[in-house]
C-alpha positions in Angstrom: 0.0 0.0 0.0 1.1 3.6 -0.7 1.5 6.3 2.5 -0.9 8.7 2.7 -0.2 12.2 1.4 2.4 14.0 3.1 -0.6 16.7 3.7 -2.4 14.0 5.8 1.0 12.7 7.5 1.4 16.2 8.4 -1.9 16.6 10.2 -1.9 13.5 12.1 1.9 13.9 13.3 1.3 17.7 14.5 -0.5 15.9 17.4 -0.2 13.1 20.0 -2.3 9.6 18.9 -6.0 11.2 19.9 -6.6 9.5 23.6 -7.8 12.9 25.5 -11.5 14.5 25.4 -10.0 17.9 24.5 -8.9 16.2 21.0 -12.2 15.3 19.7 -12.3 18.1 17.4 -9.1 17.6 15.5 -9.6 13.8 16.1 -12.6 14.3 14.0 -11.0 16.1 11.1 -8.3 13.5 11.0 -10.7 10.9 10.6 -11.9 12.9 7.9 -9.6 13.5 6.2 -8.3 9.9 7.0 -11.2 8.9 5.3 -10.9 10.2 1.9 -6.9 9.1 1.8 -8.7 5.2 2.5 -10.4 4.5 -0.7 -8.3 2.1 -1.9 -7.9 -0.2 0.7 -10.6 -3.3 0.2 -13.4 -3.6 2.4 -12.6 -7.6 2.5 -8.8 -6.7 4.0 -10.2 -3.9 6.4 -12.6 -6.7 7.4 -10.1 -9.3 8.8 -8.8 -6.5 11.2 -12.0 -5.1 12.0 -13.0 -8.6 13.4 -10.5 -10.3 14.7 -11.1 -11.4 17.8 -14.8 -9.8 18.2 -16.1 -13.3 19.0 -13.6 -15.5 21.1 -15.3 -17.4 23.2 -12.7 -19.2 25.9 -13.0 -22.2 27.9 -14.8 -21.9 31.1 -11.4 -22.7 33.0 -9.7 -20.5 31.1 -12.4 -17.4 31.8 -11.9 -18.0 35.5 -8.8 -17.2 35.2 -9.9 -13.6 33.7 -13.2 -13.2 35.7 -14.8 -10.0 34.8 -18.3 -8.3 36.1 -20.4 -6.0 34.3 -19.7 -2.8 36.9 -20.0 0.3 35.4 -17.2 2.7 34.7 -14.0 2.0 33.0 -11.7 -0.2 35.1 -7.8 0.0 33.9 -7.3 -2.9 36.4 -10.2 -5.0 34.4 -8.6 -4.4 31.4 -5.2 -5.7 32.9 -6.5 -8.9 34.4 -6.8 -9.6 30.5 -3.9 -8.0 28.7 -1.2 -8.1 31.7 2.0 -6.1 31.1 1.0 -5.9 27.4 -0.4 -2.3 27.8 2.8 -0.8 29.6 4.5 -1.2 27.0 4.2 1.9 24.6 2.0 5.1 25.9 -0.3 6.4 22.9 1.4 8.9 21.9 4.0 6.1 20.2 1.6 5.7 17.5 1.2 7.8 14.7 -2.4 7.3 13.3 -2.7 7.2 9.4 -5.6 6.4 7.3 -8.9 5.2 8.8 -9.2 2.0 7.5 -12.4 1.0 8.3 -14.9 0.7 11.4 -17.8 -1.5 12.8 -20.2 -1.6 15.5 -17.1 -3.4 17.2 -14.2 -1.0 16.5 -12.6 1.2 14.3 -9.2 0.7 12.2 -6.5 3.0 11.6 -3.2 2.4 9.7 -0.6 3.1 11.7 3.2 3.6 12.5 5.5 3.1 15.2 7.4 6.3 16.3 10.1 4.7 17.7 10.8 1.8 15.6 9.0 3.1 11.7 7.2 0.0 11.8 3.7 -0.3 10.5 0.9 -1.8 12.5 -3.0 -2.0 12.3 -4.1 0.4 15.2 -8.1 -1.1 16.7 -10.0 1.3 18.8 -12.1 -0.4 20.8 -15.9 1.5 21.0 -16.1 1.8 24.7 -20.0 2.4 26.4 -19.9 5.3 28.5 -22.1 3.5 31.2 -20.9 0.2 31.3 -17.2 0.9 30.3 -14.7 -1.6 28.8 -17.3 -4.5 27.8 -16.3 -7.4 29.1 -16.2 -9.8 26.3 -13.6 -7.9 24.4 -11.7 -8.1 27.7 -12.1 -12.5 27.3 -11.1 -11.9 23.8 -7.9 -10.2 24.4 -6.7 -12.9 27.1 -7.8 -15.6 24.1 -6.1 -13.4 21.5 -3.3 -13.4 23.5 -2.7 -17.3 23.9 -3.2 -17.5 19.9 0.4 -16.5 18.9 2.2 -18.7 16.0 4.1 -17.5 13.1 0.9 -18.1 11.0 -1.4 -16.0 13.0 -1.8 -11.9 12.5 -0.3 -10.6 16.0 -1.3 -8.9 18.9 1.3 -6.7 19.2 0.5 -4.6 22.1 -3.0 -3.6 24.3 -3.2 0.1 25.3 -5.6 1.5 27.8 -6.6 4.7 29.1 -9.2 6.1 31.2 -11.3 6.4 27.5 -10.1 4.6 25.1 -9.0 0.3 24.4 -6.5 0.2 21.5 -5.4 -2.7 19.9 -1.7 -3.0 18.1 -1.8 -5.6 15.8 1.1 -6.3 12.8 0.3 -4.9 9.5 -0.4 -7.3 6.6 -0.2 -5.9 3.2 -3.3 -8.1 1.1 -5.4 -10.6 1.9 -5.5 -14.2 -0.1 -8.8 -12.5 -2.3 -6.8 -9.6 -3.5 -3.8 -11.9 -4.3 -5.2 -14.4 -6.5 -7.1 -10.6 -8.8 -4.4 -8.8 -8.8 -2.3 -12.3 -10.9 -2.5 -12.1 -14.7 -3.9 -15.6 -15.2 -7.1 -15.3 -14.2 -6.2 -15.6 -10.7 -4.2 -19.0 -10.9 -1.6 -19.4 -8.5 1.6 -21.6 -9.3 2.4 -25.2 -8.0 4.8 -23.7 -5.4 2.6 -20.8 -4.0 0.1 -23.1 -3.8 1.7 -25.6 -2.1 3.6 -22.8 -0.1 0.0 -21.2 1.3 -1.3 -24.3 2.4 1.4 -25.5 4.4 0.8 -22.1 6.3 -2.8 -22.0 6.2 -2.8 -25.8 8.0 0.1 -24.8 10.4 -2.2 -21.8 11.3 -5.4 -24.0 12.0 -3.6 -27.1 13.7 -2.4 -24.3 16.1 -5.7 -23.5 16.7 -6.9 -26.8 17.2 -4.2 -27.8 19.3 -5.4 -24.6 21.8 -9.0 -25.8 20.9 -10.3 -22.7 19.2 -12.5 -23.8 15.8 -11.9 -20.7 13.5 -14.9 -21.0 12.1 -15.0 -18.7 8.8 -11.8 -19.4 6.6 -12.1 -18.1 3.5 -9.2 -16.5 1.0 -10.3 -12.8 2.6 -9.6 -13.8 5.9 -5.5 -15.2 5.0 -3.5 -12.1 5.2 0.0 -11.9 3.1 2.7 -9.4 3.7 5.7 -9.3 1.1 7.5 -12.0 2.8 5.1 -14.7 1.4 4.0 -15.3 4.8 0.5 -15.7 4.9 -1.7 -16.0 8.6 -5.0 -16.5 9.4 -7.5 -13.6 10.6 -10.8 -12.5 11.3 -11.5 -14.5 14.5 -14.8 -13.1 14.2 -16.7 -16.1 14.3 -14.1 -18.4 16.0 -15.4 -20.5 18.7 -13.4 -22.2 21.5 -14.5 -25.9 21.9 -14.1 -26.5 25.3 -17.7 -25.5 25.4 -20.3 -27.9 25.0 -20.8 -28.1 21.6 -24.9 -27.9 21.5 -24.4 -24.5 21.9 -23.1 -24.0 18.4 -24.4 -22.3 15.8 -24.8 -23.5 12.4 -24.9 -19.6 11.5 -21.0 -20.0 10.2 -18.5 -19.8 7.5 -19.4 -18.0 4.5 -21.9 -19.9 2.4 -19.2 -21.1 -0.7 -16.6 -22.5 2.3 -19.3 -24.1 4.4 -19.1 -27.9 5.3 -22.0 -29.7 4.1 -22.4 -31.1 7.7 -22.9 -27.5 8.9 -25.3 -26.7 5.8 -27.6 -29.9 6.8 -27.6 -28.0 9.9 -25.9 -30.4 12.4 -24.5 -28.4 15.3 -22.1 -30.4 16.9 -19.2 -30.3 14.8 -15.7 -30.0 15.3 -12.5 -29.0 13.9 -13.5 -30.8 10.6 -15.2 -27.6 9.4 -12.5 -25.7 9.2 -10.5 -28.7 6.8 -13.3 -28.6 4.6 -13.2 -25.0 4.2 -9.2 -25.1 3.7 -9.9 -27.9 1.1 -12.4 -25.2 -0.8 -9.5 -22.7 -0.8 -6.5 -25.0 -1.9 -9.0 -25.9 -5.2 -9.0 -22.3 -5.6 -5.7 -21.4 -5.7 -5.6 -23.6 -8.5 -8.7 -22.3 -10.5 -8.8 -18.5 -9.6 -12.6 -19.5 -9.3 -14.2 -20.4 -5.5 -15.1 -24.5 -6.1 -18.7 -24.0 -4.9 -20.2 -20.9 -5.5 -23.7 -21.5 -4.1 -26.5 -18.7 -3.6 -28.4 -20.6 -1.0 -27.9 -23.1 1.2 -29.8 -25.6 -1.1 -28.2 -24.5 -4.1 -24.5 -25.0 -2.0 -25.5 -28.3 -1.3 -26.7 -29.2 -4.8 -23.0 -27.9 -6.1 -21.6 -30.0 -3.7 -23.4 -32.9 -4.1 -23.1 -32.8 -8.4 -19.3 -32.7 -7.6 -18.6 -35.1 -4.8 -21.7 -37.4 -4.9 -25.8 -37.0 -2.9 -24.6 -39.1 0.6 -27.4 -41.7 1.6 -27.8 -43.7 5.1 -25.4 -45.8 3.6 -22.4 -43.9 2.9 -22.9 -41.1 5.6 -25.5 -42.9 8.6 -27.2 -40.9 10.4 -27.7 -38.1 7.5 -31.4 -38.8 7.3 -31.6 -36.7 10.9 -30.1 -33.8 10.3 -32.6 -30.7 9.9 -32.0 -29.5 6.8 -31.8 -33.3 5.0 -34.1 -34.2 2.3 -34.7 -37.2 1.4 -35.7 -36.0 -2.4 -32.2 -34.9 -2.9 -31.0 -35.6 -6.7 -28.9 -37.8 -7.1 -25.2 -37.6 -8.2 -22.4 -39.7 -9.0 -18.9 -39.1 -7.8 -16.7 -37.2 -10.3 -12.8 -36.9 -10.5 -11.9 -34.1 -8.9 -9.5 -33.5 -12.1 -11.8 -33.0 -14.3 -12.1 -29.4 -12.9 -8.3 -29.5 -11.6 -6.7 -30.8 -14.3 -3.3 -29.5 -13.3 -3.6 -30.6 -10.1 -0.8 -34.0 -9.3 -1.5 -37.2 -8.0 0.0 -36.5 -4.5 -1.9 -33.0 -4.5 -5.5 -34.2 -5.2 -4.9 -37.4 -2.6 -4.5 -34.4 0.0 -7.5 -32.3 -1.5 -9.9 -35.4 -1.5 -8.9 -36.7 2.1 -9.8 -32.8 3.3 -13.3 -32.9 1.0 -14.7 -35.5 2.4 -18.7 -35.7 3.2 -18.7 -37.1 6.4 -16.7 -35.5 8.8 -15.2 -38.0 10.6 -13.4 -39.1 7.6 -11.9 -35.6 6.9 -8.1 -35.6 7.7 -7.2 -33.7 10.7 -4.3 -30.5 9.9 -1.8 -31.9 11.7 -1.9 -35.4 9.8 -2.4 -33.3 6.6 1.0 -31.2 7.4 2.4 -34.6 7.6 1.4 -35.7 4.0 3.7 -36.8 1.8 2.6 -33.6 -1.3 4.8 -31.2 1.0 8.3 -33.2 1.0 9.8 -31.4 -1.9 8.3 -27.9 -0.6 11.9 -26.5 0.7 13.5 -28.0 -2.7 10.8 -26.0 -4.7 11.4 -23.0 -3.1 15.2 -22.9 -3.3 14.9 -23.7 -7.1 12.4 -20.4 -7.2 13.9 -18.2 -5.2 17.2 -19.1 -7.6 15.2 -18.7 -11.4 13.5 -15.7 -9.7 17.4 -14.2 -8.6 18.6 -14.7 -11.9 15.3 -13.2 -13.5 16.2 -9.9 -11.6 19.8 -9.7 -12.6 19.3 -10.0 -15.7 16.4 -7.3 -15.7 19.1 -4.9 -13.4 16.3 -5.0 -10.7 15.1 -6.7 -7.3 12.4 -8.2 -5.6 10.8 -8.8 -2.4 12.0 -12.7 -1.4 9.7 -15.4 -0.8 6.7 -14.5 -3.1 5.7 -15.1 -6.5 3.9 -11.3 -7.7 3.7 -9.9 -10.5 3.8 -6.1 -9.5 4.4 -5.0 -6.0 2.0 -5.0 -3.2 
């Protein structure tokens, strides 16, 4: 992404980061201003920030640990029960606050820089009630976000609290998975080794996730973030749900229709980590198309889709289907197709992986750690080094260089 104009830089830096009443004026022209400098960041990147933990529910032994009540007033010590030394470490005036980047009923998103160190972050202001104070639930979602930290997850850098404001430092990603796959010149096909690159991440992400027993929950390409590194990490832990709960309580309300399991679309809700392979299995055949693999407009349709591609299930091959709410048992019938015929570039080790995550029934859906252990990603580190050398070679010759690690045409 570009900085902002240097008129804008100029306005923002002439103050302190906005955390006193007696800025509201100028914080308001800022924003304004902020506002119109915005326009081409994508609502589907501002998104994965703007949600990103607004839904963590923890474990119930893990919320006793950060017991809240609902007194009113603002409480700094409430807010450090759940953030602990994390908001000592920069006062707000470290931050310089760039472009608004988005805002919901949740928070509000500002590009950012660190004073001290250059370094760009995603700045989330918590909307605080005036009666009630910090709420509560964000206060459980910051101790969860906390516990969530792997190389493959967007970071919680820092929590900063003052008598009126919550402000959350996260790391700055440059484009989400979405934007990635438009902005390539073949029709948003992505090569064998960024493919194979991506998902190795994306699983690492969600076996970390499942190993702390947090379901993500809505996985789709806008929610993987990429910087220039070719690092890509899951966010948007919007609808993320931890699963030490008991698991009638979920909702079948999850994961954007085209990603949804068909367990989930049936309306069963007492899945499990499974949902979130059959989403990842939706965006690895993707990658390889540039087109989502079942583009449904309801939930009938998205079961139809998948049902013409991957067979209609009966009490035979899935038991138990006949029960689930949304079943029918006038379902059309479909035979299994190769998954090459839409994938024809797809290898042999490649679509093994693909069909064990794609499976109807979940139980028979591979778990991410086992799928991190299949035999598709041996040669990944080979692949790379003989990329990273073509791609050297491709920039000495054109008297140029590159960011390292990612396949672009164009910079970010």
């Amino acid at each position: 992404m570009d900085d902002p104009s240097s008129t804008l830089s100029q306005s923002i830096e002439e103050q302190p980061f906005p955390y006193h009443p007696s800025s509201a004026t100028a914080t308001a022209a800022a924003a304004a201003t902020a506002a119109a400098a915005a326009a081409a960041v994508t609502a589907a990147t501002t998104a994965s920030y703007l949600n990103i933990a607004s839904s963590l529910v923890a474990p119930g032994t893990f919320l006793a640990n950060h017991r809240t009540s609902h007194h009113p007033a603002f409480r700094p010590s409430r807010a450090r029960a759940a953030t602990g030394t994390m908001d000592k470490r920069q006062p707000p005036s470290s931050f310089q606050q760039l472009e608004k980047l988005g805002e919901g009923t949740y928070a509000t998103v500002f590009k950012g820089r660190n004073r001290q160190t250059g370094e760009m972050v995603a700045l989330k202001e918590i909307h605080l009630d005036s009666e009630e104070g910090t709420p509560s639930t964000a206060i459980r979602e910051i101790s969860l976000m906390k516990e969530l930290k792997h190389e493959n997850i967007v970071s919680l850098h820092d929590v900063i609290h003052t008598e009126n404001k919550l402000m959350l430092v996260f790391e700055y990603m440059d484009k989400d998975l979405k934007r990635y796959m438009d902005s390539r010149g073949d029709r948003g096909q992505l090569d064998y080794v960024t493919i194979k690159s991506f998902m190795q991440q994306l699983l690492r992400g969600i076996a970390f996730c499942h190993e702390n027993r947090v379901l993500h929950r809505d996985l789709k390409p806008q929610n993987l973030l990429i910087n220039t590194k070719g690092q890509l990490k899951l966010g948007d832990f919007g609808l993320a749900r931890a699963f030490g709960i008991p698991v009638n309580t979920f909702s079948n309300e999850v994961v954007t229709l085209w990603y949804r399991a068909p367990d989930v679309l049936l309306g069963s809700r007492t899945y499990n980590t499974s949902i979130d392979i059959w989403s990842a299995g939706c965006i690895m055949a993707e990658m390889y198309t540039g087109r989502p693999l079942f583009p449904g407009t309801t939930n009938e349709d998205q079961l139809q889709k998948i049902f013409r591609l991957m067979g209609t299930p009966s009490e035979r091959s899935w038991p138990g289907i006949s029960n689930f709410p949304e079943y029918k048992p006038n379902f059309q019938v479909y035979a299994t197709q190769d998954l090459r015929l839409i994938l024809p570039q797809i290898d042999q080790l490649g679509l093994d992986l693909l069909s064990r995550m794609l499976q109807l029934r979940p139980e028979m859906r591979i778990s991410a750690a086992d799928a991190l252990r299949h035999r598709w990603f041996q040669d990944l580190n080979q692949l790379q080094a003989q990329q990273a050398a073509q791609q050297q070679q491709q920039q000495i010759a054109a008297g140029g260089y590159g960011a390292p690690g990612i396949v672009s045409q164009g910079g970010y």
